[in-house]
Every structure is written in C-alpha cells, then in structure tokens.
NUKOL-626808 format. One line per 5 residues: number of its first residue (from 1); their letters; for each residue x, y, z of C-alpha. Coordinates in steps of 0.25 Angstrom, whole numbers, m for minus. Layout:
<atoms>
NUM) A) X Y Z ~ ...
</atoms>
This chain:
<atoms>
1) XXXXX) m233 684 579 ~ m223 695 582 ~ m233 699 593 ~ m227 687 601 ~ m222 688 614
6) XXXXX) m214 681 622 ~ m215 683 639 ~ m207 675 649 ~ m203 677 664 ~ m189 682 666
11) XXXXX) m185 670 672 ~ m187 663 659 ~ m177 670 652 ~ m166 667 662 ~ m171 654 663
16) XXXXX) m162 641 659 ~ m166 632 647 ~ m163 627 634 ~ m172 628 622 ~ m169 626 608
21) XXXXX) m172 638 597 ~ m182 633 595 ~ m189 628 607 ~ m185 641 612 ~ m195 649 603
26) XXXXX) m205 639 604 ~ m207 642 617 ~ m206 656 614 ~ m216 656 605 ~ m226 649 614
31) XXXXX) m223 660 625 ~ m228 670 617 ~ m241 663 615 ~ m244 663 630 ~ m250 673 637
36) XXXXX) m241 678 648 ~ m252 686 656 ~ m259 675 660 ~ m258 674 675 ~ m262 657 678
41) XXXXX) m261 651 664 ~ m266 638 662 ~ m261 627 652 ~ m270 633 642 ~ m264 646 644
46) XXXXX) m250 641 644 ~ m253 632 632 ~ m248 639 617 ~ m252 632 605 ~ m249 638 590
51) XXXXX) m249 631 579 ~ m235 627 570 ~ m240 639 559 ~ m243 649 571 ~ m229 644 575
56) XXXXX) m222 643 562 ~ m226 661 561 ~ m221 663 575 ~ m208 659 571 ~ m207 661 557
61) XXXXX) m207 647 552 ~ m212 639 542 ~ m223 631 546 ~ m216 616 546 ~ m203 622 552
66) XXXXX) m213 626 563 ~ m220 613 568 ~ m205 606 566 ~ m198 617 577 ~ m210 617 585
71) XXXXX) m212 600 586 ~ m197 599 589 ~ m197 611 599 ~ m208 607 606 ~ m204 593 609
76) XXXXX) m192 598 615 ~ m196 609 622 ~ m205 598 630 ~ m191 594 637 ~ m187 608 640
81) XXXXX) m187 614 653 ~ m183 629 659 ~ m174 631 672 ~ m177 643 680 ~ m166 648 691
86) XXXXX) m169 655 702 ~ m155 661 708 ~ m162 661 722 ~ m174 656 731 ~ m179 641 734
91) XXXXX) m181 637 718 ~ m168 636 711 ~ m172 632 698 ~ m185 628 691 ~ m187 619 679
96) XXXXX) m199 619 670 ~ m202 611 655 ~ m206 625 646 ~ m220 617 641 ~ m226 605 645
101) XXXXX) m234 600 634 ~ m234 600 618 ~ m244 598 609 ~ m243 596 592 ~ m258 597 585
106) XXXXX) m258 589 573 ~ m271 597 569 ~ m269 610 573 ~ m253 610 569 ~ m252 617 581
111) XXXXX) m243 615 594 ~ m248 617 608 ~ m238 621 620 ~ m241 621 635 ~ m231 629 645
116) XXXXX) m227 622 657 ~ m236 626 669 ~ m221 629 677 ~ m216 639 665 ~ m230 649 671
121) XXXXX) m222 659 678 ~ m214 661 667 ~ m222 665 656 ~ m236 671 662 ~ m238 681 672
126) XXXXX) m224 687 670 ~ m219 698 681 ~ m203 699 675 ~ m203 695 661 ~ m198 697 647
131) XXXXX) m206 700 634 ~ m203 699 620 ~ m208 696 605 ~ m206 683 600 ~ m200 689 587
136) XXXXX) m188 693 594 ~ m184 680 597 ~ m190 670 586 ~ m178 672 576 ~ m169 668 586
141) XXXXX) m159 656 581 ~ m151 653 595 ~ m159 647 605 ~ m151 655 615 ~ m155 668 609
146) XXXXX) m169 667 614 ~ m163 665 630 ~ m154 677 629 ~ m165 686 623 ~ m175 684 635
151) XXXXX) m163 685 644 ~ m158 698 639 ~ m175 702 638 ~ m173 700 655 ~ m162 707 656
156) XXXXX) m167 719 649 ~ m181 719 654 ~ m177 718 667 ~ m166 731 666 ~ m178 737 659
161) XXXXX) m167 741 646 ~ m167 737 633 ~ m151 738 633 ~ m141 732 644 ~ m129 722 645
166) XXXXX) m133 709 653 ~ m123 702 657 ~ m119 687 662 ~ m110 676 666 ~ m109 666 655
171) XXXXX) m110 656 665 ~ m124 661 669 ~ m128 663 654 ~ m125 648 650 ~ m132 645 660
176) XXXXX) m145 651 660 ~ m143 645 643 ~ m142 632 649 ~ m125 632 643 ~ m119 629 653
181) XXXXX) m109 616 648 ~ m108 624 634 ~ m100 634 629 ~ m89 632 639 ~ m81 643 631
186) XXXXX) m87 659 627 ~ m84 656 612 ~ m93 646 612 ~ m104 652 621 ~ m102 664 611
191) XXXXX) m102 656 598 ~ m115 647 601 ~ m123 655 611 ~ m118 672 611 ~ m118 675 597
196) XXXXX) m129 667 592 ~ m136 674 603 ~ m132 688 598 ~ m136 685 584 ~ m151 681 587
201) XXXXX) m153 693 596 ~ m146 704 589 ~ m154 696 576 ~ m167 694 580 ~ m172 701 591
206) XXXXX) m174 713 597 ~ m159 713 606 ~ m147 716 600 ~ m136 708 610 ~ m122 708 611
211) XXXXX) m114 700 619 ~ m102 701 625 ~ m93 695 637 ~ m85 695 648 ~ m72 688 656
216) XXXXX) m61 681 652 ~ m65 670 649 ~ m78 675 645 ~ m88 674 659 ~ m101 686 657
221) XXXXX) m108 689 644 ~ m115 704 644 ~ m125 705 634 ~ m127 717 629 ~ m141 718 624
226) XXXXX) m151 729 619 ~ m167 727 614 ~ m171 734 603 ~ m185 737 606 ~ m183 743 620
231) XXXXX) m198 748 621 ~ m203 738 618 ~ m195 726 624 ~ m190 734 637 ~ m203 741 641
236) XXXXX) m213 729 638 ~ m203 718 644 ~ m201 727 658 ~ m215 729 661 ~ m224 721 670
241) XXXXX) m234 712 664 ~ m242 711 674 ~ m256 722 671 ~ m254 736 677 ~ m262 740 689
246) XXXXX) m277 742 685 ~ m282 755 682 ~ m292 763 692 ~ m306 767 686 ~ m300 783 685
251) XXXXX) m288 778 678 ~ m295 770 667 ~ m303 783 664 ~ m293 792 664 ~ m285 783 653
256) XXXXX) m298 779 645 ~ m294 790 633 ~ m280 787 633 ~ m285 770 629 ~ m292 771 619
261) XXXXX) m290 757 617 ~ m295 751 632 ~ m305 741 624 ~ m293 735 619 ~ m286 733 632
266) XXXXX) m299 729 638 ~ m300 719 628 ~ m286 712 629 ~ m287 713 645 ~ m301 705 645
271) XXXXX) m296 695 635 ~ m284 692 643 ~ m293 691 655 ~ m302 681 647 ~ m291 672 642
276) XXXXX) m285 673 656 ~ m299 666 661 ~ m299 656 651 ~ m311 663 645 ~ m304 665 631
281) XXXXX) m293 658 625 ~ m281 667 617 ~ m274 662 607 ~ m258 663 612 ~ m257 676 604
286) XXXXX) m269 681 608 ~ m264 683 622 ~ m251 687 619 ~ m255 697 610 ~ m265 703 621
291) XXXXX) m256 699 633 ~ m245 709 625 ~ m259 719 621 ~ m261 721 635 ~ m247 723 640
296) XXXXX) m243 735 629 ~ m257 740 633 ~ m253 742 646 ~ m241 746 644 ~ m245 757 634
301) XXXXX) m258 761 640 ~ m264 760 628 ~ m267 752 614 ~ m261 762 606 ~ m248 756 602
306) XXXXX) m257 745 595 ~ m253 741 581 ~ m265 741 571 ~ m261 725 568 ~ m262 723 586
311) XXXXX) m274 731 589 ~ m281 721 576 ~ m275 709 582 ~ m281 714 596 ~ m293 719 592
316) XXXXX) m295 706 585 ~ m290 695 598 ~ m301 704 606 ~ m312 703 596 ~ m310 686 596
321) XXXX) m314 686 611 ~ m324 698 612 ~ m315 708 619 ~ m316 719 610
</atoms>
C-alpha cells in the first residue's frame, strides 16, 4: 500500500473547503485508487470501491475502527462541497459536492464511492499538478496539515526547488482555510492552526517546515520549507504527465539494446489502452500501480530501477490480462 499515490490539479490544493481529519483522508485515499491518465472517464472509471479490511491496511487501523470512521465520514462528506477561485476572467468562483453517491455492501463489507462528474478536471488528465505517496500524509492528526502539505507541494513544484520561503498574508491564508471569523488574534491562530501544523509535517512527512511572521501586529506568515526526498518529489512532481512524443522507427532501433525490458513497457502501455476502451477492468491499484510504471519508465528510459518485489507485482498484473 505504500505504492499509493495521490495526484490532484493545482487548483485543488489552493482551493477553499473544510474537511474533517478524517474525511480528509478518505478522500485521499480514494484518490489514489483512481487512475489519473484516463482522458474521458466514465462513472465506472471515477467510481472506487475497497473494502473496510483493504481500508483498515491503508490507514493502519484495526478493522472496526475502520467501518466506524468510514460510515461517519462518508455520510458527512455527502454534504461537502469545494470553492474554486478564479482571480480573473468571466467565472468568479465555482462550487462542486467532492462525491455524489455512497454505497455500504452488507455482503461484501465493502464501501463504493463515485466522484462527482464536475471534480473531472481536477483529478484526470492533469497538465500542472502535484504528486505524492499517501504515506506522507496518513499519520497526519490536524485536518489542516494535510491543506498546507499540497499547498507547499505547489509552491515548490512550480519554483522547480526542494527548498524556498513562501510567503502570505494571514488574511489570504485564513482564507483559502475557510477561517476567516476565527483567530481574530496571532496567538491563537498559532496555538490552534501554526504549530499543530509544524508538528505533523516536521513528524510525519517528508517536509521539515518552519514558520515564522511578519508586521506589528503580525500581518504575513513566511513558511520556510524544504523536502527531504528532492529527487524524487521535485523531479517527478515538475514533469509533464502527459506521454512524450512518440518515437520514429530509426529511434526505436537505435535504442532497442539499451531496453532490455520494451516487453514490459509494451505490456503496461497495451494494458492501459485496454482498460481505457472498457475492454478490461483494473482493480484501482492496478492502475495506479501501472499508471506510476509507465510514468518512471519514461522518465528513466528504462525498467532498470525496478525493484525485485515491483517487477513480481508487474509481471504478475500483466500475466492476469494476457499481456506478458
């Protein structure tokens, strides 16, 4: 599970709404069971169903723990909605429910979740995006934590660095947190939001974060902020998703000794292609997992970073749909 990866537009992570811990990460989670590459998805391919066991590993819960946070999450997250702003053009604003339908299986113990059809151009086909493992965030115990993350991701994937000071008014920072009637005074702001924030960051994931201010009285935060995996969360998160230009016939000759492993390509491309058609079905971490093969492949040139526990897991998602 710690393959799990979590993609969302840009505008996602500036975006304004107000989720608990909770429903926070279930949405997460769900995220990194779609398949961002898809181009059209349908309600089939924007649906995620796990089960509360599938679930209860994810997050590292006990079973029962599990169906109780998800039952109670899901219900609320029904009446959640997202604001998007745009600073200028004809559309101000727009405002859009997360998912629009839930299902509990009795039988199966199992939850189903279908993305609303408006939240599309955020999570598939992504051209300015962030990217990053689902185990970088789980353990987070603020349901602020979690916003400040992917906005400090955005800032840093878009100065292409793994190290800067990003600053903001406070004003503009309660605000895109949805605070604007609370913490009238800094103490507060820095009691309840700052520091819990600071400690689940510099805790848990893979960004150390210190905060300080500006003004008197206090008017402009700078977060000073560093990733500790630069290669891997700075080169993968700048790149385009979108497939590099294909290859002419001479190019594809002229490379065939330095890929020695092109069946393996060919196989994740030509699975992709057939789930894309409706021709075959993924499982969510199916497509992930090959959605994420492809991506390092093309980045590398090559297979030959694969681990011997992901090339198994490969070899054996292309062997159930005959594309070995």
């Amino acid at each position: 599970m710690s393959e799990l990866v979590v993609f969302k537009a840009n505008e996602l992570a500036v975006s304004r709404y107000d989720l608990t811990e909770h429903e926070t990460k279930l949405i997460l989670c769900c995220v990194a069971l779609l398949n961002p590459t898809i181009e059209k998805p349908t309600i089939e391919q924007r649906t995620v169903t796990f089960t509360y066991q599938q679930y209860a590993q994810m997050m590292e819960l006990s079973a029962d723990n599990a169906y109780h946070r998800l039952n109670k999450a899901t219900s609320e997250l029904m009446t959640r909605t997202v604001e998007i702003i745009y600073p200028t053009g004809d559309i101000s604003k727009r405002i859009f429910q997360w998912v629009n339908y839930a299902e509990f299986n009795r039988k199966t113990q199992s939850l189903e979740l279908v993305f609303s059809e408006y939240i599309i151009p955020y999570l598939f086909q992504l051209k300015k995006f962030i990217k990053y493992n689902l185990e970088h965030v789980k353990a987070f115990e603020n349901k602020y934590s979690m916003r400040i993350y992917e906005w400090l991701l955005k800032e840093l994937t878009q100065r292409k660095t793994h190290t800067a000071n990003i600053e903001i008014s406070i004003t503009d920072f309660k605000f895109m947190l949805m605070l604007e009637n609370n913490y009238p005074e800094f103490k507060e702001l820095n009691r309840w939001v700052l520091k819990p924030i600071t400690k689940d960051l510099n805790t848990y994931s893979n960004m150390k974060l210190v905060i300080e201010k500006r003004g008197r009285p206090a008017d402009t935060l700078i977060f000073q902020v560093e990733l500790d995996k630069q290669i891997d969360l700075v080169t993968e998160l700048a790149k385009d998703p979108s497939p590099p230009p294909e290859k002419t016939h001479s190019n594809t000759v002229r490379n065939q000794e330095k890929k020695p492993n092109d069946r393996l390509i060919d196989g994740v491309k030509k699975t992709l292609l057939q789930a894309s058609e409706a021709k075959i079905q993924l499982t969510g971490f199916e497509a992930k997992f090959l959605a994420d093969m492809q991506e390092k492949y093309n980045l590398n040139g090559s297979f030959s970073w694969l681990t011997a526990k992901q090339e198994m897991t490969l070899e054996k998602i292309l062997s159930k749909y005959g594309n070995t």
